[in-house]
N, C-alpha and C positions, 0 to 999 in steps of 0.2 A: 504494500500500500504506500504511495506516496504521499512525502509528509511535508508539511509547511506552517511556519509560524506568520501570523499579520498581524503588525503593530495598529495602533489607532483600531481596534478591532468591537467597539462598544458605540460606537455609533458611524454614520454616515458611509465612508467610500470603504470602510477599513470595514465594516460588520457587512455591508453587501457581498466584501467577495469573500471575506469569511465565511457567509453563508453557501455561496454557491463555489467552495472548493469544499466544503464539509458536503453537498450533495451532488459532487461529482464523489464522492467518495475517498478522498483524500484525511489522511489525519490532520489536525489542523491544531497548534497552539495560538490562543486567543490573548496578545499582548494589549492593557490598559491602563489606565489609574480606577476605573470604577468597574470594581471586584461583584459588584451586584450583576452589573450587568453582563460581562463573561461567563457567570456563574449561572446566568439565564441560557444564554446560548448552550453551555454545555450539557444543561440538562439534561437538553431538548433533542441531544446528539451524539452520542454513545461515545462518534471517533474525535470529541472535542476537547480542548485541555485550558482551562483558564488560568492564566499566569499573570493574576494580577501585576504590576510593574511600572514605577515611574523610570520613562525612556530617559533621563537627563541624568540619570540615579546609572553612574557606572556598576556597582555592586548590584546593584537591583539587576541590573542589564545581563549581568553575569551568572546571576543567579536563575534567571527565568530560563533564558537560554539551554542553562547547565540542567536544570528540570526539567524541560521539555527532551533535551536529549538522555535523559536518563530514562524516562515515558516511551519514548516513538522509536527509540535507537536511533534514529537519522535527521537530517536536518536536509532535505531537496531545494527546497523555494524559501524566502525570503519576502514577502510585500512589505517593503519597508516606509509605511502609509503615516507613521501618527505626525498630526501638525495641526498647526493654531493661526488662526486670522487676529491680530490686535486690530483695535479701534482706526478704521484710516482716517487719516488729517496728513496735511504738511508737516514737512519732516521738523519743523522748528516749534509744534503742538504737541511733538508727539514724547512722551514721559521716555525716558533712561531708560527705565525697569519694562517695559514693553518692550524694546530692542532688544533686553536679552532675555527675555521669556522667548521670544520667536527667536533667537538665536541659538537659546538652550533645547528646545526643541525640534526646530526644525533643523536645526542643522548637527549642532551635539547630537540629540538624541538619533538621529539617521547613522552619524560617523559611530556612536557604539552598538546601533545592531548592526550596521553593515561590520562593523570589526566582530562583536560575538559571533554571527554568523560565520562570515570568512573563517575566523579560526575551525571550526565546527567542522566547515565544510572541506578545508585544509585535508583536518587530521583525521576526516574518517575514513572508514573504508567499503566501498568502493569511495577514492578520492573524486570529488567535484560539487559541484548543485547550482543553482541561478539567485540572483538578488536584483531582487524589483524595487526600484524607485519610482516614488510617488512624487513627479515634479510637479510643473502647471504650467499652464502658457505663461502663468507670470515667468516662467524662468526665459521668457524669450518677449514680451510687452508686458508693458506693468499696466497697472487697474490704478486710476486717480487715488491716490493717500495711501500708497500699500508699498513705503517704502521698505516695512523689516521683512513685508511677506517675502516680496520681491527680490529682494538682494539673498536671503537664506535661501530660494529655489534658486537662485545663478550657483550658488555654492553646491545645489544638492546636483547640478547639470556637471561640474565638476567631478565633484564624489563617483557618478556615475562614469565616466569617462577613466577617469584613473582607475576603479575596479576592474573597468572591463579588460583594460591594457595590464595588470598588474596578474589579474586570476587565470590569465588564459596556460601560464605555468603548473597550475593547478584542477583546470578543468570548471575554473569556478566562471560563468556567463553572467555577465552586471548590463541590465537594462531599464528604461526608463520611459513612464506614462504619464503623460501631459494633458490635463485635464480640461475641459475648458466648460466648467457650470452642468455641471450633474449634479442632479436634483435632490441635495443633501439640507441638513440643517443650517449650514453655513450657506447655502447657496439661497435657504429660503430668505436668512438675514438680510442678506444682502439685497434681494427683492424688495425687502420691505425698505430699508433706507433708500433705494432708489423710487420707491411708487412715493414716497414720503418727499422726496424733493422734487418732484414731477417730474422725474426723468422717465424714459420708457424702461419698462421689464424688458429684464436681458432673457434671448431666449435658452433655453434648456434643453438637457437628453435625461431620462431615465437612469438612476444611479446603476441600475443592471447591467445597462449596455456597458458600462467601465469596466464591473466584475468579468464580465463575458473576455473583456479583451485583454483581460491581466489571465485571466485563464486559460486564455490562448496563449499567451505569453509565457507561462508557466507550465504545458505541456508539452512545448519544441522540444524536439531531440539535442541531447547533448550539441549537439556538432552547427545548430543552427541559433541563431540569439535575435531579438529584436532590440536595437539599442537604440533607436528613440523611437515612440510611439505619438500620436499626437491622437485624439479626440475628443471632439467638441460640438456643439449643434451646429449646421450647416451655417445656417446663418449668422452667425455670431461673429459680429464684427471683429475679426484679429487681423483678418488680409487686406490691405488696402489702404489707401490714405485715408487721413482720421481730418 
């Protein structure tokens, strides 16, 4: 049975594809801070494993991981999804402490699952596995006031680039999906401050349709990898002069 852990896995892009790699039949560790709700998922799922765990938390990181491989014996896949929106404004609005909350997360907490994994994936045997990165178009145009998002997704395009160049010694595939407004809780938020300043609603896709293509992503044969992934609703203004 092939196995996989996914971070941010208690709510929005992180618990849809946890759900739909737990009903393709895959073992699946369920990395979060909110231990209720992984603890729901597992219930409900024979082949699911809640490892509660704050990502920015090295020892924590170390510990789930080390749990999870001591459960599943293997470590396959990687969705390395958990991350946070702070408040957008201009960058001279915008508090210290919110710059490194999105830096402690989105970019720390990425750089120690991709390292707990990697090692994992190093030293086992059969040696190899893949690590999915959860970027965003931001990491390629930014979204008005979304300077901490923004700049931590350029570093996670990085992260991804260097894996990929670094594992190929090891068998280990590093690639990355770029999301553009799938129909998550954050994406509602965001809905709603734009219908609030009479801007139009951004259009949307189904948060499925993302699981479906990180699943695809995480089925490839050893020998084949998808290193950057992009989608988004068709419409959705990213191409094009602004």
């Amino acid at each position: 049975m092939n196995t996989a852990i996914v971070t941010g896995a208690s709510s929005g892009i992180g618990r849809a594809v946890a759900l739909r790699f737990l009903d393709a039949g895959w073992r699946v560790g369920l990395i979060a801070r909110r231990a209720d709700r992984l603890q729901a998922i597992a219930t409900e799922h024979a082949n699911a494993f809640a490892l509660p765990c704050d990502v920015t938390d090295e020892a924590d990181v170390a510990r789930a991981f080390g749990d999870f491989q001591a459960q599943a014996g293997r470590l396959d896949v990687l969705f390395n999804n958990a991350g946070i929106f702070t408040t957008p404004a201009p960058i001279d609005e915008i508090p210290v402490a919110d710059w490194h909350r999105a830096v402690a997360v989105n970019l720390t907490g990425m750089f120690l699952c991709a390292r707990a994994a990697f090692g994992v994936m190093r030293h086992q045997t059969p040696q190899g596995g893949r690590i999915i990165n959860n970027g965003s178009i931001s990491a390629y145009a930014p979204r008005e006031g979304s300077v901490t998002y923004t700049t931590t997704k350029h570093g996670v395009t990085g992260l991804t680039k260097t894996l990929a160049y670094d594992g190929r010694a090891f068998d280990i595939a590093c690639g990355q999906i770029d999301i553009g407004n799938a129909r998550t809780e954050m994406v509602e938020d965001l809905i709603g401050r734009e219908q609030a300043a009479g801007r139009p609603v951004p259009f949307t896709i189904d948060v499925g349709l993302v699981a479906d293509a990180v699943l695809r992503m995480a089925e490839l044969p050893p020998e084949a990898n998808v290193l950057f992934q992009t989608i988004m609703a068709t419409k959705m203004p990213f191409v094009g002069r602004g």
